[in-house]
C-alpha positions as CSV (number, residue, x, y, z in Angstrom):
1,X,188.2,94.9,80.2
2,X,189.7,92.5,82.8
3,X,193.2,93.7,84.8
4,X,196.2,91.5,83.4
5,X,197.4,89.3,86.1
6,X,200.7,87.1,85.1
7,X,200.4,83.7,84.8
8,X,202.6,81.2,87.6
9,X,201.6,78.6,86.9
10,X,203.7,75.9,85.0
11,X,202.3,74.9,81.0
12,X,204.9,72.6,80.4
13,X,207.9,70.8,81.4
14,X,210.9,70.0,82.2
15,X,211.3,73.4,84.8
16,X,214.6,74.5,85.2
17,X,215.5,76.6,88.2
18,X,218.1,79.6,88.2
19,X,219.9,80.7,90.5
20,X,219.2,84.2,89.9
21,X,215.9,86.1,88.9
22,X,215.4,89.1,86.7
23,X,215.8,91.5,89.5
24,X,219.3,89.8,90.7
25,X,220.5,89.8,87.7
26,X,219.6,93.6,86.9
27,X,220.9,94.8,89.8
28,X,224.6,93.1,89.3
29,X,224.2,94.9,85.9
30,X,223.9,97.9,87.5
31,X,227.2,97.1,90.0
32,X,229.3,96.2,87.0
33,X,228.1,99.4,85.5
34,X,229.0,101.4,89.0
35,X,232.9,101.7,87.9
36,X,232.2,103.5,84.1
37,X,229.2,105.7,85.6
38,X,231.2,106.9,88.4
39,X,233.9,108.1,86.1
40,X,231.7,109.8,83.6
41,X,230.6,111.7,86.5
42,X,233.7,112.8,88.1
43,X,235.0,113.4,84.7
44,X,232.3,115.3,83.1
45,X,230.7,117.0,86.3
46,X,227.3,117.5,87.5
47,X,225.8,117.9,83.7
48,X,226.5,114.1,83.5
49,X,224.7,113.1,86.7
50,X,222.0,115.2,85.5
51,X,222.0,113.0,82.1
52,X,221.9,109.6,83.9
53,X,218.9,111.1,86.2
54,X,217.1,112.2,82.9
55,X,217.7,109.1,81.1
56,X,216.6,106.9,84.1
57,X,213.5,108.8,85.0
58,X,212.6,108.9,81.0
59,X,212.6,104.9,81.4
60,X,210.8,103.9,84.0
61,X,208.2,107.0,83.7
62,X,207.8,105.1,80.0
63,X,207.5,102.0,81.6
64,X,204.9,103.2,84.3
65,X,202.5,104.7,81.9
66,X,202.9,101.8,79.1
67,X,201.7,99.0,81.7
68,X,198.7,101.7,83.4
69,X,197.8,102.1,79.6
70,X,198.4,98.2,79.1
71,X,195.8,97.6,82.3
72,X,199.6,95.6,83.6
73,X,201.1,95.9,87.3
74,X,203.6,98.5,87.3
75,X,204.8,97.8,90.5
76,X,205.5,94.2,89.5
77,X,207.6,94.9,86.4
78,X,208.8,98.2,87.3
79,X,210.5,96.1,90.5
80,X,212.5,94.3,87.9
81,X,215.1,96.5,87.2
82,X,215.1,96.1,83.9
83,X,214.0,99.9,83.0
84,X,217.0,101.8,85.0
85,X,219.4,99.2,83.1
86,X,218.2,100.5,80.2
87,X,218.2,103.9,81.1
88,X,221.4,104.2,82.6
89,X,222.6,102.0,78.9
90,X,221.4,104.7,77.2
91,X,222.3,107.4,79.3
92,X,226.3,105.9,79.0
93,X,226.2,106.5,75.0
94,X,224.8,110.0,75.5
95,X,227.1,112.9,75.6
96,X,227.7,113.6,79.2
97,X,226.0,117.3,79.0
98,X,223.1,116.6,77.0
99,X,220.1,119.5,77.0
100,X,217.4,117.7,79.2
101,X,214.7,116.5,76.4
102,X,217.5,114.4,74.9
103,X,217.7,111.6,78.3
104,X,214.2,112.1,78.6
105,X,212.9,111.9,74.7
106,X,215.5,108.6,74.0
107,X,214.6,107.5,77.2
108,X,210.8,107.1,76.0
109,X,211.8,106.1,72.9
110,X,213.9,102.9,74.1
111,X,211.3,101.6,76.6
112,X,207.2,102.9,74.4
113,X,208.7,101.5,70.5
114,X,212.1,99.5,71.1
115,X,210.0,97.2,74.2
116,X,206.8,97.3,75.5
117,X,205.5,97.2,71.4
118,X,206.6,94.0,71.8
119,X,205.5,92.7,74.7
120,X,207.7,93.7,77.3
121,X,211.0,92.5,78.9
122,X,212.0,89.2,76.7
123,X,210.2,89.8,74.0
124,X,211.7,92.3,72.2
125,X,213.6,92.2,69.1
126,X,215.9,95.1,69.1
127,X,218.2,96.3,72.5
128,X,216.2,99.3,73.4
129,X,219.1,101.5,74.6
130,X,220.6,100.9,71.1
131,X,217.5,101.6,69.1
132,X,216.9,104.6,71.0
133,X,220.5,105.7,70.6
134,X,220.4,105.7,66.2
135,X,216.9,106.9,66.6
136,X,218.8,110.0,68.4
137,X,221.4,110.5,66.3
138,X,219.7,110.4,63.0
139,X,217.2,112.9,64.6
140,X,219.4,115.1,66.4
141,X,222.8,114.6,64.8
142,X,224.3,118.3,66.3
143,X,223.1,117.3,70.0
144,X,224.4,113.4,69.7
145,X,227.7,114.6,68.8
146,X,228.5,117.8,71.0
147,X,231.5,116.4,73.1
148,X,233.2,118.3,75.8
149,X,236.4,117.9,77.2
150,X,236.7,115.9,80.4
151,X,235.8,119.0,83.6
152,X,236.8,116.8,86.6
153,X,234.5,117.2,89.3
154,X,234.9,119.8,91.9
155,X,238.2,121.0,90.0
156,X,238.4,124.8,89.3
157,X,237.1,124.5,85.5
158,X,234.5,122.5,86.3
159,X,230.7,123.7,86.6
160,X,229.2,123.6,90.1
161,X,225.9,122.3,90.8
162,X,224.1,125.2,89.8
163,X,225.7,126.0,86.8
164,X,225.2,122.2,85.8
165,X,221.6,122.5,86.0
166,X,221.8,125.4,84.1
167,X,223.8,123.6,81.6
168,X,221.1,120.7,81.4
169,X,218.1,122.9,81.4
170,X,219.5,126.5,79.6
171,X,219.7,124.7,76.1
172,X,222.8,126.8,75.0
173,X,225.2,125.5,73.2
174,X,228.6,124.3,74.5
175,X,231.0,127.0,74.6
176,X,233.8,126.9,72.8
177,X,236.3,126.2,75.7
178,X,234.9,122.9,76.3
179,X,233.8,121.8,72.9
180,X,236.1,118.9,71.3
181,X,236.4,116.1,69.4
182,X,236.7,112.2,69.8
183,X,239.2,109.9,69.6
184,X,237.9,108.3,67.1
185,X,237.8,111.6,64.8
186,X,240.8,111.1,62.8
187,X,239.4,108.1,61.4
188,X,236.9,110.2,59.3
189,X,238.8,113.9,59.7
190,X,242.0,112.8,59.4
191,X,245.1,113.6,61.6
192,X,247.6,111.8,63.9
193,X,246.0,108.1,66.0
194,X,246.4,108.2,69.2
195,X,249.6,106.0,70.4
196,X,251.9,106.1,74.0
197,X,250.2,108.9,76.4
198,X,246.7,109.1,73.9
199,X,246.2,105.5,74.6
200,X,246.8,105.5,78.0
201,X,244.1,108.9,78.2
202,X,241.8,106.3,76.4
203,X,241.8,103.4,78.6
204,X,241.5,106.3,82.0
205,X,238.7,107.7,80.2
206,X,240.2,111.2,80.3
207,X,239.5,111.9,76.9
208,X,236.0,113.7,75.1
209,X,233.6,111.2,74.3
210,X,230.1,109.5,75.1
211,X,229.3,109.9,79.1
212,X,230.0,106.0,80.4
213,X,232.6,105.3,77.5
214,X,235.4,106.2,77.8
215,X,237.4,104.6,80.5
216,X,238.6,101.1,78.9
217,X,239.7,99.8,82.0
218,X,236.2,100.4,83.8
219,X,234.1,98.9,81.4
220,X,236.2,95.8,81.3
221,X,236.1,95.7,85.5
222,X,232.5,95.7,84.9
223,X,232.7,93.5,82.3
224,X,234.9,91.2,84.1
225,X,232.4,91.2,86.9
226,X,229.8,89.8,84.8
227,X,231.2,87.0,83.1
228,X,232.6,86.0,86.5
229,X,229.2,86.0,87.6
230,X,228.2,83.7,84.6
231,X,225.2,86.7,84.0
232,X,227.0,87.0,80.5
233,X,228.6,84.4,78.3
234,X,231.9,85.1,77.2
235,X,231.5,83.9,73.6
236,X,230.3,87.3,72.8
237,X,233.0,89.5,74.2
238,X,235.3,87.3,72.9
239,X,234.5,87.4,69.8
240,X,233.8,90.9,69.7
241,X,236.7,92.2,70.5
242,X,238.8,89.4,69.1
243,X,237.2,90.0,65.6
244,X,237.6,93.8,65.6
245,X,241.4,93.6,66.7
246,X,242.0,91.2,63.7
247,X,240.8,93.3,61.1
248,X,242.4,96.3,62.9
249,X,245.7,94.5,62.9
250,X,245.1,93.2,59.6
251,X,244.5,97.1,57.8
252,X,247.2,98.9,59.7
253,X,249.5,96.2,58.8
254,X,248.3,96.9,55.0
255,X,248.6,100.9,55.4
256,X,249.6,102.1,58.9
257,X,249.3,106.3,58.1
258,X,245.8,105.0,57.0
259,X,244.6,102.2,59.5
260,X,245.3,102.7,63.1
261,X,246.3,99.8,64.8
262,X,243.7,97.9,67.2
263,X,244.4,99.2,70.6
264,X,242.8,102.4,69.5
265,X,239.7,100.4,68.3
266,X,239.4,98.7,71.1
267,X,240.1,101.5,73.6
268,X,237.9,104.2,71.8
269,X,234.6,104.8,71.3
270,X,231.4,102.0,72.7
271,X,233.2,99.4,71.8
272,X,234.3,97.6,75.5
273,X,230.9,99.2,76.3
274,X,229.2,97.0,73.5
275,X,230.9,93.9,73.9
276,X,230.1,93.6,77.9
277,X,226.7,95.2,78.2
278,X,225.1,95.2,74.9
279,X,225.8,92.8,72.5
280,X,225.5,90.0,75.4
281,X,221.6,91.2,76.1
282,X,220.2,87.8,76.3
283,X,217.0,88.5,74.5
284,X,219.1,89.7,71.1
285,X,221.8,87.4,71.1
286,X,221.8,83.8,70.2
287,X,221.2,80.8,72.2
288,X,223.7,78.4,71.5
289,X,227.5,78.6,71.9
290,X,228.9,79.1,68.0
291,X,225.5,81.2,67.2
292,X,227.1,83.8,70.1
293,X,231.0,83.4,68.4
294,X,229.2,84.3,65.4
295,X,227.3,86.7,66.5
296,X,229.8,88.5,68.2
297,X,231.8,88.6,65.2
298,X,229.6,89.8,63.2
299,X,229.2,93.0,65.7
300,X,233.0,93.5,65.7
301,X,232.9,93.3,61.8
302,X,230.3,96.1,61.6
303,X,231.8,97.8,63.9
304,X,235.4,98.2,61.8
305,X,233.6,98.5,58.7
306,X,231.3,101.6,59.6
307,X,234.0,103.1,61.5
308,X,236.9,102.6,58.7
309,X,234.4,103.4,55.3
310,X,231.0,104.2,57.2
311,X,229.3,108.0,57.2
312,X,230.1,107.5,61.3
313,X,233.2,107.7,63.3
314,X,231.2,105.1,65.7
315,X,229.3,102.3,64.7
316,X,228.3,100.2,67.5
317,X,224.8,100.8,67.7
318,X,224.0,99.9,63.9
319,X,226.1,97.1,64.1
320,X,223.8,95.9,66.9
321,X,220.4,96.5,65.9
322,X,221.4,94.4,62.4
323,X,223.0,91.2,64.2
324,X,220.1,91.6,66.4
325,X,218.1,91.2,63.4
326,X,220.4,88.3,61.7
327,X,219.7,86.7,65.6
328,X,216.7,84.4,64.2
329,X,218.5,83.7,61.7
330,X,221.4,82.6,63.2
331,X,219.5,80.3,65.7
332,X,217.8,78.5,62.9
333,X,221.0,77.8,61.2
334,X,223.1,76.8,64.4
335,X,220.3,74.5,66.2
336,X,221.2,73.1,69.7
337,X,221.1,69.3,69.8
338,X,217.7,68.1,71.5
339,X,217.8,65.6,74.3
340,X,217.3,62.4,72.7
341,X,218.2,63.1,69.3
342,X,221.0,63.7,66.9
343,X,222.1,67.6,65.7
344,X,220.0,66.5,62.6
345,X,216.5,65.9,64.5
346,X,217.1,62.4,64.3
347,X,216.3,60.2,67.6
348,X,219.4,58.8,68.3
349,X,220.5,55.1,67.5
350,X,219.6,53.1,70.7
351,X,222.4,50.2,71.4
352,X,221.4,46.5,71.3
353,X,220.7,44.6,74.3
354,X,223.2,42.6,75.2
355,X,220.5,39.7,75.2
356,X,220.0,40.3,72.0
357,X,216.3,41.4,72.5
């Protein structure tokens, strides 16, 4: 069997030139995703790091051995980027001190079944970080959901380096001391929503949840980042978080000790996460401007729903993986208008000449 070379030559026209490859683009992902990674670490100590390491090296260790089976360059595509983006995706919706095999196991999950079955980078259907994610949770429901209170780093509760790789690699459970709950827990358990200093806890990030989730405010600088930088389009956010704040507004309005109100929604759990570095993966997401308002909605719609009547307090991920599966559908339904011809297919009218010929 011959090796796989990739093909560079043009098949077709017209050629379009970015200004940005693959790897420029991953590695601005990975700035905007600097400012929510370096808070999960200095709020959840060296456990975390330890879980971004895992999840990263599960990746591109993935990646490696799928393209050697595959007869592929690694070095070409493992240059890219695109594997640590996912890995450090999926190692943001883990909790922070996650036993080892848990990085490592999603890790080879996302990159072997939710990318390289399909082809590789562009080609997939699903966002790998998220099907990994529900593939966790459904697996290993205790693990995905063991949340710790926030251990600063290099504070007096918090475990040194040594104890955090005995954290990582002992396999005990969580003592009691640290153990907690989410935010977004009284949704499902019941209880007071946050509001005033709870809120404020939630967009800092000094609150129990996922490892890269729970500061608000640096998500959204990342976020902000990247629709500056035109890498995503805003359609998606927008509609995101504009849908999910309706219906939250919309509930608590109807039955406030019932339906918190949507700051809490927006502030807790993945869902600044999802609207700025999931939902707006380019390969899942529609390609047309009203295909990604609808899409977007859609994902903030799911979002409410499973969190408000779901079997999970968080439902980012599902809501995901099913627009991602409405995305073909979507695109055939909303069709750009081709060069030449009206939104119909139609060539367009040509004008007479003013000859008359």
């Amino acid at each position: 069997m011959t090796s796989w070379t990739p093909n560079r030559s043009p098949v077709a026209a017209p050629h379009v030139h970015g200004r940005a490859n693959v790897p420029q683009v991953m590695r601005t992902v990975l700035l905007a995703l600097l400012p929510a990674t370096a808070t999960g670490v200095w709020l959840f100590g060296w456990p975390a790091l330890n879980t971004v390491l895992l999840a990263i090296a599960g990746c591109v260790a993935a990646e490696a051995a799928a393209l050697a089976i595959g007869r592929r360059p690694v070095g070409h595509t493992l240059a890219d980027g695109s594997a640590v983006v996912t890995g450090l995706i999926l190692a943001l919706c883990l909790p922070p001190w996650a036993p080892w095999w848990l990085p490592l196991l999603g890790g080879a999950f996302a990159i072997v079944v939710g990318k390289q079955v399909f082809g590789g980078l562009g080609q997939n259907v699903l966002n790998p970080a998220m099907l990994a994610r529900v593939a966790l949770l459904v697996s290993f429901p205790l693990e995905m959901t063991a949340w710790v209170a926030p251990q600063p780093l290099f504070s007096a509760a918090a475990p040194g380096l040594v104890d955090g790789l005995a954290i990582t690699f002992g396999g005990g459970p969580l003592p009691d001391a640290v153990s907690s709950a989410t935010a977004l827990a009284p949704l499902k358990l019941g209880g007071d929503f946050a509001a005033g200093e709870a809120l404020l806890a939630l967009a800092l990030g000094t609150v129990p949840g996922s490892l890269g989730e729970t500061s608000a405010l640096a998500l959204l600088a990342g976020g902000a980042l990247l629709v500056a930088r035109r890498i995503v389009p805003w359609q998606i956010p927008a509609a995101l978080l504009g849908t999910l704040a309706v219906l939250a507004a919309l509930f608590n309005q109807i039955d406030p000790a019932h339906y918190p109100g949507p700051l809490l929604h927006l502030l807790g759990g993945s869902a600044m996460m999802c609207a700025f570095f999931i939902a707006t993966d380019p390969v899942g997401a529609p390609v047309t401007p009203l295909g990604r308002v609808i899409f977007g909605a859609g994902i903030g719609a799911l979002i409410y729903v499973i969190r408000t009547w779901g079997g999970y307090p968080e439902g980012v991920a599902f809501a995901v993986l099913l627009m991602n599966a409405a995305t073909p559908l979507i695109d055939r339904l909303v069709r750009p208008r081709r060069y030449g011809r009206l939104r119909t297919g139609n060539p367009l009218p040509l004008a007479p000449k003013e000859d008359g010929r």
